[in-house]
TORKOL-4160 file (C-alpha; in steps of 0.2 Angstrom, whole numbers, padded with zeros to 4 digits, m for minus):
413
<pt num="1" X="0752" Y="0719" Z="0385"/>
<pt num="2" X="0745" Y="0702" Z="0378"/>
<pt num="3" X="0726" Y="0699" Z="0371"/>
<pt num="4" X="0720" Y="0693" Z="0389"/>
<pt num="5" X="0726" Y="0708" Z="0398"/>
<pt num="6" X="0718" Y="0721" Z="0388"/>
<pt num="7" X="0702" Y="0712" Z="0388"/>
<pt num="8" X="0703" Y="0712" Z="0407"/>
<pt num="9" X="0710" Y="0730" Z="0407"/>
<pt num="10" X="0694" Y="0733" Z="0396"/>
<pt num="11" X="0681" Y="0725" Z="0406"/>
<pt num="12" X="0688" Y="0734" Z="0422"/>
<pt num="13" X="0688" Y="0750" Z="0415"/>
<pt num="14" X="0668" Y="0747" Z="0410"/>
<pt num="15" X="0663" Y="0742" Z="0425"/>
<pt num="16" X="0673" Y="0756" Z="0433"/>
<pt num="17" X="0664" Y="0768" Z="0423"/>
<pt num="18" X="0647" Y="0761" Z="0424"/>
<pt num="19" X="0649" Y="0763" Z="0444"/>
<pt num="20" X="0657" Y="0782" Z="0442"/>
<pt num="21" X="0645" Y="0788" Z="0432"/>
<pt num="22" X="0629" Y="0782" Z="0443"/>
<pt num="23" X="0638" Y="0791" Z="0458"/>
<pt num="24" X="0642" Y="0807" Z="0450"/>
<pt num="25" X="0626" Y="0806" Z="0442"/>
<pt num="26" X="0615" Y="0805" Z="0457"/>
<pt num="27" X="0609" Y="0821" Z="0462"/>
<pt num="28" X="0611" Y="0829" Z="0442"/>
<pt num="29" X="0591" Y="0829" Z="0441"/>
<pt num="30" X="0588" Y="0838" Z="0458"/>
<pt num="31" X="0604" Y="0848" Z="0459"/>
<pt num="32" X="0594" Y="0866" Z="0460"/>
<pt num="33" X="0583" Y="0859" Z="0471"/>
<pt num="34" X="0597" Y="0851" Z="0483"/>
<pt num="35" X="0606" Y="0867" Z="0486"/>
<pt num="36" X="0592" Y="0878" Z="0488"/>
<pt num="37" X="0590" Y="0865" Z="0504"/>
<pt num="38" X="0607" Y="0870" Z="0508"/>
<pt num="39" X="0603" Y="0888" Z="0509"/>
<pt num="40" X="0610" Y="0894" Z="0495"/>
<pt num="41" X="0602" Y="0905" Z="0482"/>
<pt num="42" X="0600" Y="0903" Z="0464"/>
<pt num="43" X="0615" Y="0917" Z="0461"/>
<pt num="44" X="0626" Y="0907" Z="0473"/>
<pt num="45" X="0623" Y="0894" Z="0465"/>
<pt num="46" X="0631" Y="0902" Z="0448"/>
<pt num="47" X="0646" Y="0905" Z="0459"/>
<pt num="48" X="0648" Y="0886" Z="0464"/>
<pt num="49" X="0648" Y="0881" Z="0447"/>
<pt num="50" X="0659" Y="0894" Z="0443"/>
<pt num="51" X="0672" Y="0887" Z="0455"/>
<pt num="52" X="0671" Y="0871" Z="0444"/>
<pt num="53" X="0674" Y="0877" Z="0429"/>
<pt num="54" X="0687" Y="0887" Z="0436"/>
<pt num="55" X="0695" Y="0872" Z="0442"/>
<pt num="56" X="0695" Y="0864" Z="0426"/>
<pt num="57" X="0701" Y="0880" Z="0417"/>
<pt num="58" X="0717" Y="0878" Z="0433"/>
<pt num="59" X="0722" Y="0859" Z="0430"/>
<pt num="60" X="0716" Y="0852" Z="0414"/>
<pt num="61" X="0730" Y="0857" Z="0405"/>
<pt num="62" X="0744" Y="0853" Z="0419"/>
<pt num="63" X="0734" Y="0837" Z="0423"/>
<pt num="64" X="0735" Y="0833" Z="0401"/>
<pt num="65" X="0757" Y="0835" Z="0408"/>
<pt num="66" X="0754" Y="0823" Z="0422"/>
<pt num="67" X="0747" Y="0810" Z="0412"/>
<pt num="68" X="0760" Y="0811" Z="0398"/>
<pt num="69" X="0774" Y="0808" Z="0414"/>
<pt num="70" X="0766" Y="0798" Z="0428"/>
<pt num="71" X="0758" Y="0781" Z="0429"/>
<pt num="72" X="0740" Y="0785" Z="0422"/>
<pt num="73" X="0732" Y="0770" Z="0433"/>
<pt num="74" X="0739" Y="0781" Z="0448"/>
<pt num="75" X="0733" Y="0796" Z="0442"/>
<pt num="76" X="0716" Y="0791" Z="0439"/>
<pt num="77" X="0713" Y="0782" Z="0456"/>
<pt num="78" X="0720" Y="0799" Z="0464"/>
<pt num="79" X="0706" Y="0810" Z="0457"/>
<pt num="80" X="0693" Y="0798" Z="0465"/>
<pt num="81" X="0698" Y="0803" Z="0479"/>
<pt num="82" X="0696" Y="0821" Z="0474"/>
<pt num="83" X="0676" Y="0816" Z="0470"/>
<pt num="84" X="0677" Y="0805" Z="0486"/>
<pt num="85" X="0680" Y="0826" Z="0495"/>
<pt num="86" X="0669" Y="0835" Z="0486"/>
<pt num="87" X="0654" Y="0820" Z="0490"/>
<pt num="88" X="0659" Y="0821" Z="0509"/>
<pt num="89" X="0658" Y="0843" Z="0509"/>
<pt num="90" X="0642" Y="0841" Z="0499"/>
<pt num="91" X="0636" Y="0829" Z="0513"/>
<pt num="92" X="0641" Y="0838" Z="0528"/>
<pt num="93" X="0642" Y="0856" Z="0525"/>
<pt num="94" X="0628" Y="0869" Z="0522"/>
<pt num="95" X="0643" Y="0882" Z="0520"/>
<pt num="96" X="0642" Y="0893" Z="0503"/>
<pt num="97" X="0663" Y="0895" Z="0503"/>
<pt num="98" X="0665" Y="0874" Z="0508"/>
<pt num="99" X="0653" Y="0870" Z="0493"/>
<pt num="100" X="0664" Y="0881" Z="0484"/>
<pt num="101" X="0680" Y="0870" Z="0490"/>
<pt num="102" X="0668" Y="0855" Z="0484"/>
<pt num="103" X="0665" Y="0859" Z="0467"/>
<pt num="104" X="0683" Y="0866" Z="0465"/>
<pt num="105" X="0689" Y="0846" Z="0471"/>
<pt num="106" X="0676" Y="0839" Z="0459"/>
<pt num="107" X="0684" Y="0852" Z="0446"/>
<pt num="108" X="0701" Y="0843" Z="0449"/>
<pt num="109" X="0696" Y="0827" Z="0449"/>
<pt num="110" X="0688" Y="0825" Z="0431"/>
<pt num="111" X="0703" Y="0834" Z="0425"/>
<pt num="112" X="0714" Y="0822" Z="0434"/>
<pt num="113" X="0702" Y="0808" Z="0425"/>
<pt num="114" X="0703" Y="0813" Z="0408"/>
<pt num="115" X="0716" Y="0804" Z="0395"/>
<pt num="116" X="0721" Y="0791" Z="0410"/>
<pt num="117" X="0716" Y="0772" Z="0409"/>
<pt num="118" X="0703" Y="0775" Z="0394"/>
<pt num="119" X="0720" Y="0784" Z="0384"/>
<pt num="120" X="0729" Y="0766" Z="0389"/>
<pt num="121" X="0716" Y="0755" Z="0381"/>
<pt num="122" X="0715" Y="0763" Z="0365"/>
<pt num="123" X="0736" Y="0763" Z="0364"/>
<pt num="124" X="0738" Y="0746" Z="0370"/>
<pt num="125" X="0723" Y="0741" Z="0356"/>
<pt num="126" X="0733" Y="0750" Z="0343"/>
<pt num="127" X="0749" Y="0742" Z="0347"/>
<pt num="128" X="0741" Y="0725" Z="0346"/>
<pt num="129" X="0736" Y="0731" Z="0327"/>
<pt num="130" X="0716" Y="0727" Z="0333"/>
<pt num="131" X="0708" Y="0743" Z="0323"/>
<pt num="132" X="0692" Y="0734" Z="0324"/>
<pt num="133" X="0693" Y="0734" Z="0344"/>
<pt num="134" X="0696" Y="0753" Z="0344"/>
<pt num="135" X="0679" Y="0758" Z="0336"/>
<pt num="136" X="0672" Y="0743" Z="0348"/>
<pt num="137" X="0679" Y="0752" Z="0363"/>
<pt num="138" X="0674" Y="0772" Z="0361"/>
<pt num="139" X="0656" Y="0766" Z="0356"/>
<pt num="140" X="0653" Y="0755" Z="0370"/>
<pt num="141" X="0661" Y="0767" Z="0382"/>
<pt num="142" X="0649" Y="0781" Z="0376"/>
<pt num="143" X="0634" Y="0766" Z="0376"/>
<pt num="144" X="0638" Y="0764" Z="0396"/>
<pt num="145" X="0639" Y="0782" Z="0401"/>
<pt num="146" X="0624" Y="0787" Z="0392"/>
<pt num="147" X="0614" Y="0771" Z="0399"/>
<pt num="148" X="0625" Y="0775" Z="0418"/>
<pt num="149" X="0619" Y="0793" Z="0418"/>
<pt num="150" X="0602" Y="0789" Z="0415"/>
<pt num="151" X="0601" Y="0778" Z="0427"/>
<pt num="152" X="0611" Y="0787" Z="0440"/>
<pt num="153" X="0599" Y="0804" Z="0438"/>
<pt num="154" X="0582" Y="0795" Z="0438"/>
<pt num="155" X="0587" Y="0784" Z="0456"/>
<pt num="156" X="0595" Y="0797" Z="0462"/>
<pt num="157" X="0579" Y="0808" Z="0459"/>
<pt num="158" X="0569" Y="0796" Z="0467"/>
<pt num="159" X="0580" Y="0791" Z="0481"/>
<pt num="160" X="0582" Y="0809" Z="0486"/>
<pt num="161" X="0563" Y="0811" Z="0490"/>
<pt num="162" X="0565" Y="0797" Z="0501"/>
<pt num="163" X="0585" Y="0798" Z="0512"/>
<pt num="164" X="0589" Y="0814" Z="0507"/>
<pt num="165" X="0609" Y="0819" Z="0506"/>
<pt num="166" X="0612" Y="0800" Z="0508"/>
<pt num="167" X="0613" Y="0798" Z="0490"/>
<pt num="168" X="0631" Y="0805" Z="0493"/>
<pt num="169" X="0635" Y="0791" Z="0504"/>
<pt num="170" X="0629" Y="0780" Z="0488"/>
<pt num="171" X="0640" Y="0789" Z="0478"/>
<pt num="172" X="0654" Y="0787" Z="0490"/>
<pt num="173" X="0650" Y="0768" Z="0492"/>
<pt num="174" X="0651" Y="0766" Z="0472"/>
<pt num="175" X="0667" Y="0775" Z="0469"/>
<pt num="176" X="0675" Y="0766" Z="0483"/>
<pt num="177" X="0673" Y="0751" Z="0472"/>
<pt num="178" X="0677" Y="0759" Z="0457"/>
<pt num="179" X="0694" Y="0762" Z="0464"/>
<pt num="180" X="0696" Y="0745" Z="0471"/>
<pt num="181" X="0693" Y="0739" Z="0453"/>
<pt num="182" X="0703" Y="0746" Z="0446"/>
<pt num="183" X="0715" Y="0745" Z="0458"/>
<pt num="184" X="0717" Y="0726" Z="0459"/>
<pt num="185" X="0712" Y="0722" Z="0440"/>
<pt num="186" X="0718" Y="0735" Z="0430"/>
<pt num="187" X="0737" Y="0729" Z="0424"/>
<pt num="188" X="0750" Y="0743" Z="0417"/>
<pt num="189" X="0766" Y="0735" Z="0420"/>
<pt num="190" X="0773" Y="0737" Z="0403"/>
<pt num="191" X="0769" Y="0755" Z="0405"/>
<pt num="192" X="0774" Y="0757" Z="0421"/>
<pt num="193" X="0794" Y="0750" Z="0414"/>
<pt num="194" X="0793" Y="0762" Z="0401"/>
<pt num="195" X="0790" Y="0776" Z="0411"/>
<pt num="196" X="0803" Y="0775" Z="0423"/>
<pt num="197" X="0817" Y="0773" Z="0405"/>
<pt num="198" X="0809" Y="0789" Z="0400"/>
<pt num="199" X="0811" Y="0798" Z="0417"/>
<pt num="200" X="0829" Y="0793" Z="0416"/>
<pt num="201" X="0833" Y="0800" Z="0398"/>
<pt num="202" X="0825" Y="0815" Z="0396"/>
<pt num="203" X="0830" Y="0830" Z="0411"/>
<pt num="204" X="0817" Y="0844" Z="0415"/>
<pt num="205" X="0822" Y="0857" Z="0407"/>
<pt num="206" X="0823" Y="0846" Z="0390"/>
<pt num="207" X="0806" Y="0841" Z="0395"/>
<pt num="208" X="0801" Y="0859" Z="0398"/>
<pt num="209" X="0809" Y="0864" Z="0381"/>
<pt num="210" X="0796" Y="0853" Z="0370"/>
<pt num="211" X="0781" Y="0858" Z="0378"/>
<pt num="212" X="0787" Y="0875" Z="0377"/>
<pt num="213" X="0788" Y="0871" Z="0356"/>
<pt num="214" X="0774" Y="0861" Z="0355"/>
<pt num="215" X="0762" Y="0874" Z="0362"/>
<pt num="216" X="0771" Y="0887" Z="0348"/>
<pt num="217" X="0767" Y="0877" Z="0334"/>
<pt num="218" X="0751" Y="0872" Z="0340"/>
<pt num="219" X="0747" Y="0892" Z="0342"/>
<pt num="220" X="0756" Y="0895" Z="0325"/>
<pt num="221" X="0745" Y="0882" Z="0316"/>
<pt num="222" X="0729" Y="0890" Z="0324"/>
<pt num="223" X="0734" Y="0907" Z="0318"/>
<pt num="224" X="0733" Y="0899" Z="0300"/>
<pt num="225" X="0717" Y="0891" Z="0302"/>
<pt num="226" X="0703" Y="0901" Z="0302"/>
<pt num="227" X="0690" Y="0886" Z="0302"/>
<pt num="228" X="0699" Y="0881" Z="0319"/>
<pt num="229" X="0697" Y="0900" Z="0326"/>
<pt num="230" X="0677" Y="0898" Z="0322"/>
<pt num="231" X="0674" Y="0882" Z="0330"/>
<pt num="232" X="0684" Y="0887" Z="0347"/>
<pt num="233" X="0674" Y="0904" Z="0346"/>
<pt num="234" X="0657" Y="0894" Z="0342"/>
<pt num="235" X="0662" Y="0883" Z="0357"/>
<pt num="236" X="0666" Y="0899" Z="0369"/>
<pt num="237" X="0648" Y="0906" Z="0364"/>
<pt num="238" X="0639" Y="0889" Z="0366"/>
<pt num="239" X="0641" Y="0891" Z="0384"/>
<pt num="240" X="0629" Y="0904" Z="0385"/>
<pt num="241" X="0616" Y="0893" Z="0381"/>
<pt num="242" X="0623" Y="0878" Z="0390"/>
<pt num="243" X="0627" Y="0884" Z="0407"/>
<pt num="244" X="0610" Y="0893" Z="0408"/>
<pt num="245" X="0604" Y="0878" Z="0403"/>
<pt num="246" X="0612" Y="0866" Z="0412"/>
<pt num="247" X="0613" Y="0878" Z="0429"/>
<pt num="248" X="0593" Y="0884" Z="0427"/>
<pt num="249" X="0584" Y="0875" Z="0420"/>
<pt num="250" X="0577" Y="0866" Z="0438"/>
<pt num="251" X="0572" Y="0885" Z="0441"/>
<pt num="252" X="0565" Y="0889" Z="0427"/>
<pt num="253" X="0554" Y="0874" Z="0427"/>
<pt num="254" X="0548" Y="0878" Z="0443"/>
<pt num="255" X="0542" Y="0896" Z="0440"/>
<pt num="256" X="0531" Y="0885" Z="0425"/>
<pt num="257" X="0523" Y="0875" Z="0440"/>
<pt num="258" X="0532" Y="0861" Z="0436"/>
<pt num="259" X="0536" Y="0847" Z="0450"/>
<pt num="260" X="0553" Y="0844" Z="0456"/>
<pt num="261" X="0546" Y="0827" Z="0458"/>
<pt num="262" X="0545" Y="0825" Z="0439"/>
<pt num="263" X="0564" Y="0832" Z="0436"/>
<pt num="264" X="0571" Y="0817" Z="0432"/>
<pt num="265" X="0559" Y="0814" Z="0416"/>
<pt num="266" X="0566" Y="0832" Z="0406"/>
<pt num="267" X="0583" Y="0827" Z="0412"/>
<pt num="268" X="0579" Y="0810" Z="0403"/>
<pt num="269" X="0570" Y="0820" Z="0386"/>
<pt num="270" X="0589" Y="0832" Z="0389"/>
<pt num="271" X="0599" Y="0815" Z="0387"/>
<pt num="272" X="0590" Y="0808" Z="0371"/>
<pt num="273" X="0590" Y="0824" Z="0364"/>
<pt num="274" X="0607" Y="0825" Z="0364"/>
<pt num="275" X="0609" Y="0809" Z="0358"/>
<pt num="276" X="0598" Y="0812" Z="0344"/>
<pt num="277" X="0607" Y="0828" Z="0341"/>
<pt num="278" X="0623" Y="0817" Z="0340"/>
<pt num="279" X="0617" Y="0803" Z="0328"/>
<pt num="280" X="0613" Y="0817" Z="0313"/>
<pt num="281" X="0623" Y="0813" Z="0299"/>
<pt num="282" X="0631" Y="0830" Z="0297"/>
<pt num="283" X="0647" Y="0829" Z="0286"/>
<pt num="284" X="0639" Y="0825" Z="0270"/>
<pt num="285" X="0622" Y="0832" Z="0274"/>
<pt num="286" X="0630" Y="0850" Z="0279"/>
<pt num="287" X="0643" Y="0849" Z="0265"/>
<pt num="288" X="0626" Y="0848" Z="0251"/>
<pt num="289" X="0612" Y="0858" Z="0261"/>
<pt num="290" X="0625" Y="0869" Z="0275"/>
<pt num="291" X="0614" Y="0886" Z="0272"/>
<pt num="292" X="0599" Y="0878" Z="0269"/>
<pt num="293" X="0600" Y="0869" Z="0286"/>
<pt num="294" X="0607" Y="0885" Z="0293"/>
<pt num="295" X="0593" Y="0896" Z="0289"/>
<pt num="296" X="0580" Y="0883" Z="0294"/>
<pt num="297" X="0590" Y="0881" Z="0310"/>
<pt num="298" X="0590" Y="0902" Z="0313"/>
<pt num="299" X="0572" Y="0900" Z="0310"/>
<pt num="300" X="0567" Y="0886" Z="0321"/>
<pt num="301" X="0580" Y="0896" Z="0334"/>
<pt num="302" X="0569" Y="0914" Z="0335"/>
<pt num="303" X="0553" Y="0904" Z="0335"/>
<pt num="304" X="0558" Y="0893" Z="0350"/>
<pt num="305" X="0566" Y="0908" Z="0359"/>
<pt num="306" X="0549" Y="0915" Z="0359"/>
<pt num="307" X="0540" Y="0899" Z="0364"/>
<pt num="308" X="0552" Y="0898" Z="0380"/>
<pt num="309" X="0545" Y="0917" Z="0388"/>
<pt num="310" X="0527" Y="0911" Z="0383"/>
<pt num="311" X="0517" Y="0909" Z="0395"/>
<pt num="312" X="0508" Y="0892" Z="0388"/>
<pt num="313" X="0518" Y="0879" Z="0394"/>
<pt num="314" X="0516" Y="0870" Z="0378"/>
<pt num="315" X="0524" Y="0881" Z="0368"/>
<pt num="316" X="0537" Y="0884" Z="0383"/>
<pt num="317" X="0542" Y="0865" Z="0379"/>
<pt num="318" X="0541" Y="0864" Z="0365"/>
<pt num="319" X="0552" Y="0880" Z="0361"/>
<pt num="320" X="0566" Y="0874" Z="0376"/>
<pt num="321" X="0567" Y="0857" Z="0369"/>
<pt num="322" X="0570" Y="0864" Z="0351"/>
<pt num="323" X="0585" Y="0875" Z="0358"/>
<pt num="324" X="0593" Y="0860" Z="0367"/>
<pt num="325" X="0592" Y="0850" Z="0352"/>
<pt num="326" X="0599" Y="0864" Z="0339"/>
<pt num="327" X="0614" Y="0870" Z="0349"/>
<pt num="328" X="0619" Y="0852" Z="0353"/>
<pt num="329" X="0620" Y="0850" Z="0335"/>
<pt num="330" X="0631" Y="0866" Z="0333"/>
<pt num="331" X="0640" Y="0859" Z="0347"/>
<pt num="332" X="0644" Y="0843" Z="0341"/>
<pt num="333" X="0645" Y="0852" Z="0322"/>
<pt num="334" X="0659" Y="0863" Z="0331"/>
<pt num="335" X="0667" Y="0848" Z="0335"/>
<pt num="336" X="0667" Y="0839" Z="0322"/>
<pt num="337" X="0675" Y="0852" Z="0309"/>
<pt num="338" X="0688" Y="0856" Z="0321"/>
<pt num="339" X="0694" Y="0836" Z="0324"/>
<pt num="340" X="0691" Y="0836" Z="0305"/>
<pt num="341" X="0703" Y="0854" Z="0302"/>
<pt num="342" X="0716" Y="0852" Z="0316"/>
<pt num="343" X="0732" Y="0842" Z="0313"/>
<pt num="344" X="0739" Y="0825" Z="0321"/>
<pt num="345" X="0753" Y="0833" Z="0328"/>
<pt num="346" X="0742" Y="0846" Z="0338"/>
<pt num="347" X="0726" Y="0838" Z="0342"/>
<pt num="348" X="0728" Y="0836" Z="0361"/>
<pt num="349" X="0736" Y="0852" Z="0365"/>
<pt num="350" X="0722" Y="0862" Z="0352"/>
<pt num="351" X="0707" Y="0853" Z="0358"/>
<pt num="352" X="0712" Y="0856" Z="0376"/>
<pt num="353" X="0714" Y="0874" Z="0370"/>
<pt num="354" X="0696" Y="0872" Z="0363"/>
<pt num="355" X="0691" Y="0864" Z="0380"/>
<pt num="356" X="0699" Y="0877" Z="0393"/>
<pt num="357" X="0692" Y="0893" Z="0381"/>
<pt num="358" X="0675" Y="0884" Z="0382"/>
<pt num="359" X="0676" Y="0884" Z="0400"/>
<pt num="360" X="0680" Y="0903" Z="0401"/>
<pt num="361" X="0665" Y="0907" Z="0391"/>
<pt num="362" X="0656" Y="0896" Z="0404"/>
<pt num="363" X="0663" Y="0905" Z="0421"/>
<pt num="364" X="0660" Y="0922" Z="0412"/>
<pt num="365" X="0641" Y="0917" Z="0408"/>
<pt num="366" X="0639" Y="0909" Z="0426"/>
<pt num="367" X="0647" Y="0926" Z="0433"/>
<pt num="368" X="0635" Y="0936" Z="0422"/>
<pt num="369" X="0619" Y="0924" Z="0427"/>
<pt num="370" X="0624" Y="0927" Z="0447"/>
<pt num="371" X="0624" Y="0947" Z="0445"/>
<pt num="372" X="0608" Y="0946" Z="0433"/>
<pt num="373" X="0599" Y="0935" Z="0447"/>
<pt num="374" X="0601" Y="0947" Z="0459"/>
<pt num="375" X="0594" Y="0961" Z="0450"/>
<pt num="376" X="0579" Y="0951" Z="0437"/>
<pt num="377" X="0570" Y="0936" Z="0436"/>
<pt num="378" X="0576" Y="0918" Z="0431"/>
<pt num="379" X="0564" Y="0919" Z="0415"/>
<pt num="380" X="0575" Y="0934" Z="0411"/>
<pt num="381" X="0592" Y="0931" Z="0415"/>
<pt num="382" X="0590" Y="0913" Z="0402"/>
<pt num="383" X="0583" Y="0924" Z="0390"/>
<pt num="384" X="0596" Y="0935" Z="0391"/>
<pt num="385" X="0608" Y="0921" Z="0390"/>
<pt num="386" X="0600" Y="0914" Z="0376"/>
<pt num="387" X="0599" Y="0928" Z="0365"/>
<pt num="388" X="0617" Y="0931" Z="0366"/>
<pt num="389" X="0618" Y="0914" Z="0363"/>
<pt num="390" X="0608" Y="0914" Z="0347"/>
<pt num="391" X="0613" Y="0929" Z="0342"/>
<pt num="392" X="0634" Y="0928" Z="0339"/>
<pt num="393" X="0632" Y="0908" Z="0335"/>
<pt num="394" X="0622" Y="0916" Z="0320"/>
<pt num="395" X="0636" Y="0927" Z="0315"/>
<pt num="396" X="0648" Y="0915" Z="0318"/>
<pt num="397" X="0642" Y="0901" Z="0306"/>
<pt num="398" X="0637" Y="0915" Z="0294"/>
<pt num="399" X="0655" Y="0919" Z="0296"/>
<pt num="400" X="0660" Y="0901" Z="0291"/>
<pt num="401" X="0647" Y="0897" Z="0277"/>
<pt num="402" X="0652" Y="0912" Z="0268"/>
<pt num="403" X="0668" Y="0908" Z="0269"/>
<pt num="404" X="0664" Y="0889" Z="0265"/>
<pt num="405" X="0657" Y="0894" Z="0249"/>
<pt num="406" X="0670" Y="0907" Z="0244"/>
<pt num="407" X="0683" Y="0890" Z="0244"/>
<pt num="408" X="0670" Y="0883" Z="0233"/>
<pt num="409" X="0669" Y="0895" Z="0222"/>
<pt num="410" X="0688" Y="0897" Z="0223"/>
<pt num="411" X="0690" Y="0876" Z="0218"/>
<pt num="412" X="0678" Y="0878" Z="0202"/>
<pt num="413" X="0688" Y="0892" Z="0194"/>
């Protein structure tokens, strides 16, 4: 891989991006609202979800395997075509078990996606010693998703009002390019060489034997770590307030008399939150003020819980947008101690143990959600969500800042 190459690899893999994101990003501000079209109620909509994360809970662990084997520009334009499925069933069928199908295909395919063509570019940027590239690379990445998903959710908001399902066929159009770009520009040959030498060397079952070790030692150095355990569990409870979030808040809105017209601008306020959220400066801040900011933070939480059952829309806002900002933090607090804590030699197969648990906790609070729906309101069931939520991310960072300052204590002596 010379200089040129990987510039060109690079600027394929933007553009690439830019147009996958716009298309998966389409119906994100109107989603609720789409499948309630469909038919389907808010508690089969849960379900649907569900049948994502289970997916992703299903590959993303074999599909880490097939990236390590396989050509990864192969690999990734095989899981387009897994999106390309779930666009056409979400186009064409108003069936609750073929939406299902859909979101299970759309499941497999970011699986598929993650650590293909982007895992190349940083390897081939390390092997050209260009460390300055790397940090270049990651941050314009995340700059163009951010910027694509934006985008994507405030057409496809509009566009929706106005041709209906057809922003599918737009989706469809723009990863149909995607593929073709990468396709034609995207160069592994060096890779592909050294694949087919490693295929030759090593036979299954030695290749079964080292996974089988890997995953051991990665168990064995979990079982050591407490700090590790906390941040998977914080992860696994997080999803209590995300997947209520992520899945309801349309409904919700709604019983506030919001317009599903205006979607798309709290799905805008939701993004620079976020990104807000990521840009706090939390190692050395947390390290000097950790309970301080907890307790202001536990605070701020119970306040804003009651803010999103009150029946002033104000202070519903205000209180909702407070949460989303706070448990972002913990979210990206969480993940930042555990890439911090976990060792070199484990990082992949751990944080995909932290990813798959995470997804767990997200099918087990979409499962609860679907039963709750049936039996109370939507103001309900996130407020149930979000009490559990709050409530064990509490005792979880207690857990950890007591245990943060016992090591403390523990150094000055």
């Amino acid at each position: 891989m010379n200089e040129i190459q990987l510039k060109k690899n690079i600027f394929s893999y933007y553009f690439s991006l830019i147009l996958l994101t716009i298309s998966s990003s389409l119906p994100h501000s109107v989603l609720t609202v789409l499948l309630l079209s469909k038919g389907m109620s808010l508690s089969k909509i849960m379900l649907i979800q569900a049948g994502y994360s289970l997916s992703i809970i299903l590959s993303e662990y074999p599909s880490g395997l097939l990236a390590d084997i396989f050509s990864k520009k192969n690999l990734f334009i095989i899981s387009k075509f897994f999106l390309i499925l779930m666009f056409v069933i979400v186009y064409f069928s108003n069936n609750f078990m073929l939406l299902v199908l859909g979101w299970f295909a759309y499941g497999i395919s970011n699986a598929l996606d993650s650590g293909t063509i982007d895992v190349k570019i940083i390897n081939d940027i390390k092997k050209l010693n260009q460390q300055d590239k790397l940090v270049t690379f990651i941050s314009n990445s995340n700059r163009f998703n951010f910027i694509s998903l934006l985008i994507g959710s405030t057409v496809g908001s509009f566009l929706y009002f106005r041709v209906g399902l057809k922003i599918y066929v737009v989706g469809i159009i723009l990863t149909i390019i995607s593929i073709l770009t990468i396709y034609l520009f995207y160069d592994e040959t060096d890779s592909n060489t050294e694949q087919r030498a490693y295929l030759k060397k090593i036979t299954f079952a030695a290749f079964f034997k080292k996974i089988i070790l890997q995953g051991k030692e990665g168990v064995k150095e979990l079982k050591n770590s407490p700090t590790l355990r906390m941040m998977i569990a914080l992860t696994f409870i997080g999803q209590f307030f995300f997947q209520a979030h992520f899945q309801l808040w349309q409904a919700l809105f709604l019983t506030k008399n919001v317009s599903k017209h205006d979607f798309y601008i709290y799905y805008i306020v939701f993004q620079l939150l976020s990104v807000l959220a990521y840009s706090v400066p939390i190692d050395a801040r947390f390290k000097k003020h950790g309970i301080s900011f907890f307790i202001g933070f536990v605070l701020l939480m119970d306040i804003s819980l009651f803010g999103v059952v009150n029946a002033s829309f104000i202070y519903f806002i205000s209180g909702y947008t407070l949460l989303v900002f706070i448990f972002t933090l913990f979210d990206y607090l969480s993940n930042y101690l555990f890439a911090r804590d976990v060792s070199m030699s484990h990082i992949s197969s751990l944080t995909s143990l932290k990813s798959t648990v995470g997804r767990i906790g997200s099918i087990i609070s979409m499962l609860l959600s679907s039963f709750l729906l049936n039996q109370i309101s939507v103001v309900n069931v996130v407020f149930i969500n979000f009490v559990c939520a709050i409530g064990l991310s509490v005792f979880i960072m207690i857990m950890y800042l007591f245990r943060l300052r016992k090591e403390n204590y523990n150094g000055q002596e």
